[in-house]
C-alpha positions as CSV (number, residue, x, y, z in Angstrom):
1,X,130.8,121.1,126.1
2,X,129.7,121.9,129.6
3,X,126.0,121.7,129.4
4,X,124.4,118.8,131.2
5,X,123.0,117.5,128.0
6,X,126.5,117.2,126.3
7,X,128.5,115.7,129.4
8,X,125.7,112.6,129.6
9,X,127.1,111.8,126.1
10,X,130.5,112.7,126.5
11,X,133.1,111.4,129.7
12,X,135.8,113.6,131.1
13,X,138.5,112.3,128.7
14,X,136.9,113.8,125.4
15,X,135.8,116.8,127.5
16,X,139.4,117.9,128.6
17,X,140.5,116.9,124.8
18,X,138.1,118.9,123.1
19,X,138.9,121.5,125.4
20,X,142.7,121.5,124.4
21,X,141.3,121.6,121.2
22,X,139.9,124.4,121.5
23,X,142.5,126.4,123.3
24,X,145.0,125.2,120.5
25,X,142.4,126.7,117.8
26,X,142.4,130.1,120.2
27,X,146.1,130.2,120.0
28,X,146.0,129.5,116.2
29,X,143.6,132.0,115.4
30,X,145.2,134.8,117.7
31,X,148.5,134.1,116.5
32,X,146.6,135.3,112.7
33,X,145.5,138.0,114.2
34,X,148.0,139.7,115.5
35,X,150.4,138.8,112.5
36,X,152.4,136.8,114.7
37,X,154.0,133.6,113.2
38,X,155.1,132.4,116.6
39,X,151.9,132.7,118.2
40,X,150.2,130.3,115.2
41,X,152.9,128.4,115.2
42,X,152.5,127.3,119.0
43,X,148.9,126.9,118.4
44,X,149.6,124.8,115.3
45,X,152.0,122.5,117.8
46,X,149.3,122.5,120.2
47,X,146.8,121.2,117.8
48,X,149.1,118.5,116.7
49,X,149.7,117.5,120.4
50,X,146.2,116.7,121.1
51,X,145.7,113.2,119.1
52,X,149.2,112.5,120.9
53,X,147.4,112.8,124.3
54,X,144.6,110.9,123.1
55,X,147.5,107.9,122.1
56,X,149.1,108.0,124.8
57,X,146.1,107.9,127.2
58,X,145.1,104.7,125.1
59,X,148.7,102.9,125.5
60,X,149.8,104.4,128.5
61,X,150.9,100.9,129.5
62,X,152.5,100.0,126.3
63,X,154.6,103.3,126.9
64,X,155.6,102.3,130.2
65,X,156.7,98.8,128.8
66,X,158.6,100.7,126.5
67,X,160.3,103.0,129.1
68,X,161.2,100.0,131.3
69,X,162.7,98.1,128.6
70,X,164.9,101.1,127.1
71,X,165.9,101.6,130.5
72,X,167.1,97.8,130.7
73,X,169.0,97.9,127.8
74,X,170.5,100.9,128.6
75,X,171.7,99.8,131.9
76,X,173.2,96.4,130.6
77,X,175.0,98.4,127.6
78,X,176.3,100.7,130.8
79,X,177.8,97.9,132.6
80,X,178.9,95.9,129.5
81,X,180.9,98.8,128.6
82,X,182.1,99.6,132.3
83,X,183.4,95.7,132.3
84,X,185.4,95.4,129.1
């Protein structure tokens, strides 16, 4: 992933994804290894939480949107409730 040849076709986002990847896969495989079903299981988390990086590096707006908008309703449900 770090050769010249492969960063001209690849930018920093991929890099550091396939490089969770790969640290997930680590986990995974040591976890078999040494028998230990907590130690795959974290790397089978890890795994999954990589294409949810990747989303939320694509909508990071949309999730801010969201996050201003719960925050919104939670705040007039708050002082709806403190009123009546």
């Amino acid at each position: 992933m770090f050769l010249p040849s492969v960063q001209a076709v690849a930018d920093a986002d991929s890099t550091s994804l396939v490089v969770l990847l790969l640290l997930a896969l680590g986990t995974f495989v040591a976890g078999v290894h040494t028998a230990s079903w907590r130690m795959g299981l974290n790397g089978v988390v890890m795994g999954l939480c990589v294409p949810a990086v990747a989303w939320l590096d694509q909508s990071a707006l949309f999730v801010a949107l969201v996050a201003v908008m719960v925050v919104v309703v939670a705040g007039l449900v708050l002082w709806a409730r403190s009123r009546g």
